[in-house]
Backbone and ligand atoms as CSV (ligand in chain L), in Angstrom:
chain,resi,resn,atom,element,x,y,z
A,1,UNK,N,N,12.307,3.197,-15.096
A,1,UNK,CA,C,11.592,2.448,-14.053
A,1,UNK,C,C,12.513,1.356,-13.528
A,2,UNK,N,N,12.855,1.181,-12.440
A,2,UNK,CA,C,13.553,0.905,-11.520
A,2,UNK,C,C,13.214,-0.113,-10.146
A,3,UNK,N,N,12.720,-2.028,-10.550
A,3,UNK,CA,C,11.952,-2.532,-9.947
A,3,UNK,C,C,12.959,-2.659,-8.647
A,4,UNK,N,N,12.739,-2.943,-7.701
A,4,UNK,CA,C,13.520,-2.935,-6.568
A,4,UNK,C,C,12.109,-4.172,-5.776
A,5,UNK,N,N,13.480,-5.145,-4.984
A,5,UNK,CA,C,12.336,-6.272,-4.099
A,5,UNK,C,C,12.609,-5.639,-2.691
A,6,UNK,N,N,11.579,-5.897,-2.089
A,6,UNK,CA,C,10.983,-5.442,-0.902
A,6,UNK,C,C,10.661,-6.382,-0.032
A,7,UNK,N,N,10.941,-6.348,1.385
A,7,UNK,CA,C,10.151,-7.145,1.834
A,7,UNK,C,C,9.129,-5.880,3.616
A,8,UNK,N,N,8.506,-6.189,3.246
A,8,UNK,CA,C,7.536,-5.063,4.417
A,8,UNK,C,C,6.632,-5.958,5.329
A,9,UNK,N,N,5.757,-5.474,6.777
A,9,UNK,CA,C,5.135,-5.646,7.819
A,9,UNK,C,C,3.820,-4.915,8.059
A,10,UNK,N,N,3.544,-5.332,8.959
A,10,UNK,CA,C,2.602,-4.477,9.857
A,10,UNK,C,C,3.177,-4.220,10.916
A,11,UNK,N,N,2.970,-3.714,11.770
A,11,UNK,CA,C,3.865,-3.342,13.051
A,11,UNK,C,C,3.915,-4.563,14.258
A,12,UNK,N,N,3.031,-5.396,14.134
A,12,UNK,CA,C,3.249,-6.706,14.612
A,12,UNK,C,C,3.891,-8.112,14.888
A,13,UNK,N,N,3.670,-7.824,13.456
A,13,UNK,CA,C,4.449,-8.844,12.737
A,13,UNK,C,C,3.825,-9.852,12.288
A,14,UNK,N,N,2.339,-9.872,12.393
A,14,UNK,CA,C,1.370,-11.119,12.112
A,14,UNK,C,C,1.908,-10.750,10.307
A,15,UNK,N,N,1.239,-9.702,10.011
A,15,UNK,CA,C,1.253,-9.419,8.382
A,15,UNK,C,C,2.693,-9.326,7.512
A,16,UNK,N,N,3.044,-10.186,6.934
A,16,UNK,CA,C,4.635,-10.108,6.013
A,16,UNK,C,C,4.185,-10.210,4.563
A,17,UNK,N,N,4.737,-9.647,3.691
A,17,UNK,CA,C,4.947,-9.368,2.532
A,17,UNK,C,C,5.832,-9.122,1.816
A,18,UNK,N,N,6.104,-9.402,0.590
A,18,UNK,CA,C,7.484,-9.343,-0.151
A,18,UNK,C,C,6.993,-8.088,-1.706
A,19,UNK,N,N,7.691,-7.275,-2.204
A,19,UNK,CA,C,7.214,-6.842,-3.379
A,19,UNK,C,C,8.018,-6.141,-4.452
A,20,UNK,N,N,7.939,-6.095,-5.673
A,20,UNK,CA,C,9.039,-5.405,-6.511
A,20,UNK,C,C,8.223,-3.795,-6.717
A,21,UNK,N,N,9.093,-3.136,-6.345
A,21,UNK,CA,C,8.534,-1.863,-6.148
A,21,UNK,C,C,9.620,-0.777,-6.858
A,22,UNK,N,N,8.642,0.500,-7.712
A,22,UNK,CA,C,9.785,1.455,-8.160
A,22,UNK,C,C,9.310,2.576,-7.288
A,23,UNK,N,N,10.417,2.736,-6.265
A,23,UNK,CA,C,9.923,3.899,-5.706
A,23,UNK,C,C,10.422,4.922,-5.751
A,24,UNK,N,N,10.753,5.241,-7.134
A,24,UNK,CA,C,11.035,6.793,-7.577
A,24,UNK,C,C,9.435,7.705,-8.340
A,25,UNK,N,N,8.770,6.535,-8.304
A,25,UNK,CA,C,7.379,6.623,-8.075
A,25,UNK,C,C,6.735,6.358,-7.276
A,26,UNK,N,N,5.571,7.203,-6.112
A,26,UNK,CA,C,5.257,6.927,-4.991
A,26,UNK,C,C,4.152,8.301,-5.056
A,27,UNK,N,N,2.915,7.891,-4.384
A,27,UNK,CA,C,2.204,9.296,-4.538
A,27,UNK,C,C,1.665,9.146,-2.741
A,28,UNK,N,N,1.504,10.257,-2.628
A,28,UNK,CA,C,0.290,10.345,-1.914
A,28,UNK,C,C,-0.665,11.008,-2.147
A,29,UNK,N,N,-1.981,11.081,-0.949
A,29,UNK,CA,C,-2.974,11.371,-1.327
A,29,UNK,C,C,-3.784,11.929,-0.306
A,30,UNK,N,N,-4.747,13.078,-0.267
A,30,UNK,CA,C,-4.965,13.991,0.433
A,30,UNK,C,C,-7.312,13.400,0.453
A,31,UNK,N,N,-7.387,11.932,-0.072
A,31,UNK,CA,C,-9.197,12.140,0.473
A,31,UNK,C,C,-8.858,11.684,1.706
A,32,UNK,N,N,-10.274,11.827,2.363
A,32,UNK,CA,C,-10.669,11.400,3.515
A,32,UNK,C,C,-9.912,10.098,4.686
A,33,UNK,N,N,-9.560,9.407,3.247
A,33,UNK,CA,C,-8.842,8.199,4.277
A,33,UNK,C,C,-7.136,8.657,4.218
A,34,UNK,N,N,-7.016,8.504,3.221
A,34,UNK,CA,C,-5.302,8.901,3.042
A,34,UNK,C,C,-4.989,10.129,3.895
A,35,UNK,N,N,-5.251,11.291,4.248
A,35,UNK,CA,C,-4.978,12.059,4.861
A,35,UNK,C,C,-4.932,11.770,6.284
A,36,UNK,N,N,-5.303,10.837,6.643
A,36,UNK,CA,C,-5.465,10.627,8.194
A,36,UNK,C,C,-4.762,9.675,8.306
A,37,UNK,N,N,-4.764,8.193,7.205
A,37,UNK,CA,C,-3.609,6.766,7.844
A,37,UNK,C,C,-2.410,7.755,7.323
A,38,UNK,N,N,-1.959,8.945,6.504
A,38,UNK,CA,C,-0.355,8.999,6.017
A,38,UNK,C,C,0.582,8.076,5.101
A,39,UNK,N,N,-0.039,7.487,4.343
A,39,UNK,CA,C,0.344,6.790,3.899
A,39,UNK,C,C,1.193,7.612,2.515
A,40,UNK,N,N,2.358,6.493,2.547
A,40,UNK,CA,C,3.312,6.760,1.130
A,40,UNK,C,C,2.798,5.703,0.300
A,41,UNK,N,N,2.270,5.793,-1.079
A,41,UNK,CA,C,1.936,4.746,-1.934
A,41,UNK,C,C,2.933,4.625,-2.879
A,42,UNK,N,N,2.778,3.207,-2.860
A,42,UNK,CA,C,3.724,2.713,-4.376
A,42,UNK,C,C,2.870,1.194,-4.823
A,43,UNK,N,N,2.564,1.454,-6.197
A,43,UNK,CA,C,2.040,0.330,-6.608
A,43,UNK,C,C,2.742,-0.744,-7.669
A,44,UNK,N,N,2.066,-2.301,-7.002
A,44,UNK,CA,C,2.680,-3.100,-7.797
A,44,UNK,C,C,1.114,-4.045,-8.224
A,45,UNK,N,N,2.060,-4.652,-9.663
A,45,UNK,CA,C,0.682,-5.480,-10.394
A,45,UNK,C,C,0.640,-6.786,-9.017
A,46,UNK,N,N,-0.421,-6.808,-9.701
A,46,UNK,CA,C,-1.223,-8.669,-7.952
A,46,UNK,C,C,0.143,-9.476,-8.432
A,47,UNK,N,N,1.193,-9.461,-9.833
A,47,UNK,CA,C,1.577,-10.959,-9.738
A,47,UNK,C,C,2.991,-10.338,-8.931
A,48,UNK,N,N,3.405,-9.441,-9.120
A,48,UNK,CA,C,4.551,-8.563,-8.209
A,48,UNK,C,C,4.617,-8.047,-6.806
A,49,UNK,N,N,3.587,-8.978,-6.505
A,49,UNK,CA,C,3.158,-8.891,-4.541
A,49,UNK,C,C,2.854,-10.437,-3.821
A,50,UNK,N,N,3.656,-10.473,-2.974
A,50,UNK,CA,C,3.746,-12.018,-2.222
A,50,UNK,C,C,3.030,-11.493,-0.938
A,51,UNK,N,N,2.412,-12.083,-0.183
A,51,UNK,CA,C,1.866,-11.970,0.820
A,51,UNK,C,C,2.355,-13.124,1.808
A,52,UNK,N,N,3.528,-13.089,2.474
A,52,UNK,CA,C,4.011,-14.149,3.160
A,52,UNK,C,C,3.294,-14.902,4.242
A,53,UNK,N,N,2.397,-14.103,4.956
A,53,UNK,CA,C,1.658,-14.329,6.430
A,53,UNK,C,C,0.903,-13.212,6.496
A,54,UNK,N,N,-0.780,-13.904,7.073
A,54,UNK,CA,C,-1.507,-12.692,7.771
A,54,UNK,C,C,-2.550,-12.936,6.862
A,55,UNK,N,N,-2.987,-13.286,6.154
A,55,UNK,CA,C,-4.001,-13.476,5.326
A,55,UNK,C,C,-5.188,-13.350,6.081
A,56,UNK,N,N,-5.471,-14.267,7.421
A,56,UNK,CA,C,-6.595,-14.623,8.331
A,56,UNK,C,C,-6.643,-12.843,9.737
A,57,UNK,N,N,-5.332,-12.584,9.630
A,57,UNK,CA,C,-5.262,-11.089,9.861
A,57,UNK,C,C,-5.844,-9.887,9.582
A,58,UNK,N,N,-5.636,-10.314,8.160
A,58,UNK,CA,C,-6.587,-8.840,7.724
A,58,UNK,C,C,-7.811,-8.647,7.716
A,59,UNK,N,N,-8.106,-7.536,8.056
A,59,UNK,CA,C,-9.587,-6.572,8.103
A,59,UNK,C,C,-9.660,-5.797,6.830
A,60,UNK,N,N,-10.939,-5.898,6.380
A,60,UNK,CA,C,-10.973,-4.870,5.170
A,60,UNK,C,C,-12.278,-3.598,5.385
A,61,UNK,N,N,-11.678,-2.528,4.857
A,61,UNK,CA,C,-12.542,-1.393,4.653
A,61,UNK,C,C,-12.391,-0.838,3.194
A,62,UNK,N,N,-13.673,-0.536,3.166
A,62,UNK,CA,C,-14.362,-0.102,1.879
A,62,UNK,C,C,-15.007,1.450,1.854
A,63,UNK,N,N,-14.483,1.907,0.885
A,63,UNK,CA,C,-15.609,3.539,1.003
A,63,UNK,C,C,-15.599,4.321,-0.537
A,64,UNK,N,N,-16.696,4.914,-0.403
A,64,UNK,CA,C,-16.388,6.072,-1.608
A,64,UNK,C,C,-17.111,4.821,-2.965
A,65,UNK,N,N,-16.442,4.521,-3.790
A,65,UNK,CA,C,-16.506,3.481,-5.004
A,65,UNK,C,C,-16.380,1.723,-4.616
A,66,UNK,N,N,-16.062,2.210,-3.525
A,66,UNK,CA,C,-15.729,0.549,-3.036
A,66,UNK,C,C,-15.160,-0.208,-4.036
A,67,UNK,N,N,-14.082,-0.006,-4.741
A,67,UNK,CA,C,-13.344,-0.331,-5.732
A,67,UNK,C,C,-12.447,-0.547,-4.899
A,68,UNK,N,N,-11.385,-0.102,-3.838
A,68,UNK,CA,C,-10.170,-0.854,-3.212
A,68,UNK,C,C,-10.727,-1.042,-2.028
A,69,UNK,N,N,-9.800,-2.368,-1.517
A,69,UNK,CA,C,-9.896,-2.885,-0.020
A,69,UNK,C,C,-8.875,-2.883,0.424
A,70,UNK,N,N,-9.393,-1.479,1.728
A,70,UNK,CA,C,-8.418,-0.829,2.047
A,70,UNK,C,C,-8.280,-1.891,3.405
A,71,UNK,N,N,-6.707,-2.865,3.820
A,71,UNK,CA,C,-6.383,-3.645,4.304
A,71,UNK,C,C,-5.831,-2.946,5.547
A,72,UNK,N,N,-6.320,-3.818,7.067
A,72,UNK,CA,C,-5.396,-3.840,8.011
A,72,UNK,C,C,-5.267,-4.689,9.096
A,73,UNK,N,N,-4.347,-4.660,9.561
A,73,UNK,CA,C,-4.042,-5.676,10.689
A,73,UNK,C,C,-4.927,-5.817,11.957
A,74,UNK,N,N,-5.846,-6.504,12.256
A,74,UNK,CA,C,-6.807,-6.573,13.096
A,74,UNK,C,C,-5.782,-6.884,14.574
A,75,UNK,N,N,-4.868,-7.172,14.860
A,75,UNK,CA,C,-4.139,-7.118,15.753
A,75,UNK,C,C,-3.859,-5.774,16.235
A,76,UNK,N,N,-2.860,-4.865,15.393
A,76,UNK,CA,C,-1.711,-3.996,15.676
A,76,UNK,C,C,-2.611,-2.389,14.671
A,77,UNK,N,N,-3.468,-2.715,13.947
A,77,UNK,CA,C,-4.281,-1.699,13.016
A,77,UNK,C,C,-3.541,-1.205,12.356
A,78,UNK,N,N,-2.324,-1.595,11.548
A,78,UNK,CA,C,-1.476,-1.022,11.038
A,78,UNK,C,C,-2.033,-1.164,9.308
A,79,UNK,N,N,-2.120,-0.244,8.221
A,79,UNK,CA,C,-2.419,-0.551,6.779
A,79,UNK,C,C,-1.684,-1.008,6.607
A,80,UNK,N,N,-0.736,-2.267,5.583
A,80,UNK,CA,C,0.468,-2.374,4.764
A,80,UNK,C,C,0.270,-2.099,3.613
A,81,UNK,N,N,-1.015,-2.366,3.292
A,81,UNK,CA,C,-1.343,-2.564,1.670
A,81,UNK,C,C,-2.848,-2.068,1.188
A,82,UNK,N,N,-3.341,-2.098,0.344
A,82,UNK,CA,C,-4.363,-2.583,-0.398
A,82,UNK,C,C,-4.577,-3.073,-1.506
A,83,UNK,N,N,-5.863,-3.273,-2.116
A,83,UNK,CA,C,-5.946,-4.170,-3.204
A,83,UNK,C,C,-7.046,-3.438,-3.487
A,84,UNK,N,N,-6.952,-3.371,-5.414
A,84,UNK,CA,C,-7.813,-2.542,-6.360
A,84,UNK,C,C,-7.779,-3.264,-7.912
A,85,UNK,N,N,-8.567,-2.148,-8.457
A,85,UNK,CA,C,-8.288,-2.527,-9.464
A,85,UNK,C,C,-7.596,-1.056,-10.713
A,86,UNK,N,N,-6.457,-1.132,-11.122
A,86,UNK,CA,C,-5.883,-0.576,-12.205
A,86,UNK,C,C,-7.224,0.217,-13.115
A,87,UNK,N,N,-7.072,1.191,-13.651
A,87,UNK,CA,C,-8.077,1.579,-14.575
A,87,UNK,C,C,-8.077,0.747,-15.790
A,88,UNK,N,N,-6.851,-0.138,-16.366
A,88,UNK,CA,C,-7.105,-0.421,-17.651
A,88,UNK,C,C,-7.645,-1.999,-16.820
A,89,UNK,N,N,-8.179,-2.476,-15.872
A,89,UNK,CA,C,-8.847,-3.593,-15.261
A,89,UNK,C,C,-7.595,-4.150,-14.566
A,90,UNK,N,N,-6.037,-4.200,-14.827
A,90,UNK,CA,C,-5.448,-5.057,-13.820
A,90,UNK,C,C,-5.845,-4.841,-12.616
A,91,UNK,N,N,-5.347,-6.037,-11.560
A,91,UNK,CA,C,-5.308,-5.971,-10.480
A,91,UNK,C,C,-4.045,-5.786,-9.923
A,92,UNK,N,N,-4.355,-4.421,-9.039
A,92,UNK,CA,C,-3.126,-3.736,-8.353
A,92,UNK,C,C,-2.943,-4.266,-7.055
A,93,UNK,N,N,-2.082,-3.494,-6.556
A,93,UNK,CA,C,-1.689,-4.084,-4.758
A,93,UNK,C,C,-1.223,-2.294,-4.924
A,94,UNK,N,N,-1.684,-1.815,-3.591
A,94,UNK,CA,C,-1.077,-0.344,-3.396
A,94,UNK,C,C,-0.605,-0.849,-1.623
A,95,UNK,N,N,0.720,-0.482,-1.917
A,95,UNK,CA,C,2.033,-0.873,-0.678
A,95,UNK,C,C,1.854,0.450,-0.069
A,96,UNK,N,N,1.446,0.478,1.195
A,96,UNK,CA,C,2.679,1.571,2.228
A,96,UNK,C,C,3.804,1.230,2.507
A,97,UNK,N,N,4.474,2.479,1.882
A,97,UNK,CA,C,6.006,2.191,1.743
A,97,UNK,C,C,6.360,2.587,2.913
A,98,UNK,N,N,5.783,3.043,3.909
A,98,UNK,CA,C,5.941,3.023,5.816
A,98,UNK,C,C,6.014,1.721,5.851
A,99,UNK,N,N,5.564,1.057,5.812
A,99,UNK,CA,C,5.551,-0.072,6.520
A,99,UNK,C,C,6.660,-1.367,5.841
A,100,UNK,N,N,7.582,-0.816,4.788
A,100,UNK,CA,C,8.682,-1.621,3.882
A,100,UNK,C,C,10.011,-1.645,5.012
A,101,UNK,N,N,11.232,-2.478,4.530
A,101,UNK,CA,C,12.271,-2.694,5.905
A,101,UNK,C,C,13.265,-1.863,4.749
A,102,UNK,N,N,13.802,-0.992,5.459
A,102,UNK,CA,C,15.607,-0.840,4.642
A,102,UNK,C,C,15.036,0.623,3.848
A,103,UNK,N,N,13.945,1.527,4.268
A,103,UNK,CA,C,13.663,2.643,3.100
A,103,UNK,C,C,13.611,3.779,3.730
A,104,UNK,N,N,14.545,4.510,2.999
A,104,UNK,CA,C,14.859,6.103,3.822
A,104,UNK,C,C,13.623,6.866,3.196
A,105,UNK,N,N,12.719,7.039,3.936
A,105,UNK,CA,C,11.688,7.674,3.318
A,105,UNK,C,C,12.059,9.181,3.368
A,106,UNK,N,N,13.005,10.117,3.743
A,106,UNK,CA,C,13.372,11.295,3.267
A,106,UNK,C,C,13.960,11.681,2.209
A,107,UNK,N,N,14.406,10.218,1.387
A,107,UNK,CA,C,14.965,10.482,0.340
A,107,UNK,C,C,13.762,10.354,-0.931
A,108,UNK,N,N,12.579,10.056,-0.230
A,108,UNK,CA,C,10.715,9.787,-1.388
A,108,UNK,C,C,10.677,11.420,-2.059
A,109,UNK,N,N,10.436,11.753,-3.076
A,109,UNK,CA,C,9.799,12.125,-3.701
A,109,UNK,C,C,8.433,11.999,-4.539
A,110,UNK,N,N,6.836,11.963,-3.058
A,110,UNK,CA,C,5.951,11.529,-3.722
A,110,UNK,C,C,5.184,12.480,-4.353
A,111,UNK,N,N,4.389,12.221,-5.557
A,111,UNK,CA,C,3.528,12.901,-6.266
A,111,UNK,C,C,1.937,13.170,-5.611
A,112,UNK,N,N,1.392,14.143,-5.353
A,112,UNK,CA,C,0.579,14.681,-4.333
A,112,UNK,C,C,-0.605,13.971,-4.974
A,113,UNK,N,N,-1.519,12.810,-5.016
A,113,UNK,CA,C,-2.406,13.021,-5.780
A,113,UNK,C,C,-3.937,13.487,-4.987
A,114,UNK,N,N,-4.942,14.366,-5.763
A,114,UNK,CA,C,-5.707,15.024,-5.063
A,114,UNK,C,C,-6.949,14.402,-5.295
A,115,UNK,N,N,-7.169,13.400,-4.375
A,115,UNK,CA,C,-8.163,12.208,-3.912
A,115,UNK,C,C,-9.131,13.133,-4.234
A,116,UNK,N,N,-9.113,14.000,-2.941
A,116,UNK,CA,C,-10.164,14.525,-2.530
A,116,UNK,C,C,-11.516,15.294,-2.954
A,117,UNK,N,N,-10.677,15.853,-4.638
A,117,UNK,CA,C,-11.405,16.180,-5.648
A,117,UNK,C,C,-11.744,14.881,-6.816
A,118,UNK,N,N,-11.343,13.892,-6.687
A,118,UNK,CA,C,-11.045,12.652,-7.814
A,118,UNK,C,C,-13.325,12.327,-7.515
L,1,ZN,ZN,ZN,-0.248,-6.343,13.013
């Protein structure tokens, strides 16, 4: 495992964020929402995610378990992130790694995960 710092957006630029991320781990995911925003996930614990700007930005949506708040830019509608909770109770941050600066996303190898049956 391989922490790497990050710093990522929304397509605006209202929303900035900083994060240590291993992204030789990265999944995606095929329910209802993930299949349509495209998102590449990579998760970091709440204390391994800075949220630089945009706080008063974000919009949240909820569905299914309403366990994550799925975040976006009420400006530009772009996801960067969300916020959940870990099964063993931490609190996670799940990054779109679309939306990170400096990442060849052809070089991702993500793990398919299948929401849709979860
Ligand atoms: Zn934006």
């Amino acid at each position: 495992m391989t922490l790497k710092h990050y710093a990522g957006s929304c397509q605006c630029g209202a929303v900035t964020f900083e994060a240590g991320l291993d992204l030789d781990r990265t999944v995606t995911c095929n329910c209802s929402r993930c299949r349509r925003v495209g998102s590449i996930l990579s998760f970091a614990p709440e204390a391994g995610f800075t949220l630089k700007s945009g706080e008063t930005a974000l919009r949240e949506y909820r569905f299914n378990t309403h366990k994550v708040a799925h975040l976006f830019c009420a400006s530009c509608g772009i996801q960067p992130f969300g916020r959940g909770i870990a099964p063993n109770g931490d609190r996670m941050v799940a990054v779109n790694v679309r939306c990170l600066d400096g990442v060849d996303l052809k070089s991702l190898t993500p793990h398919e995960h299948d929401g849709a049956s979860a």
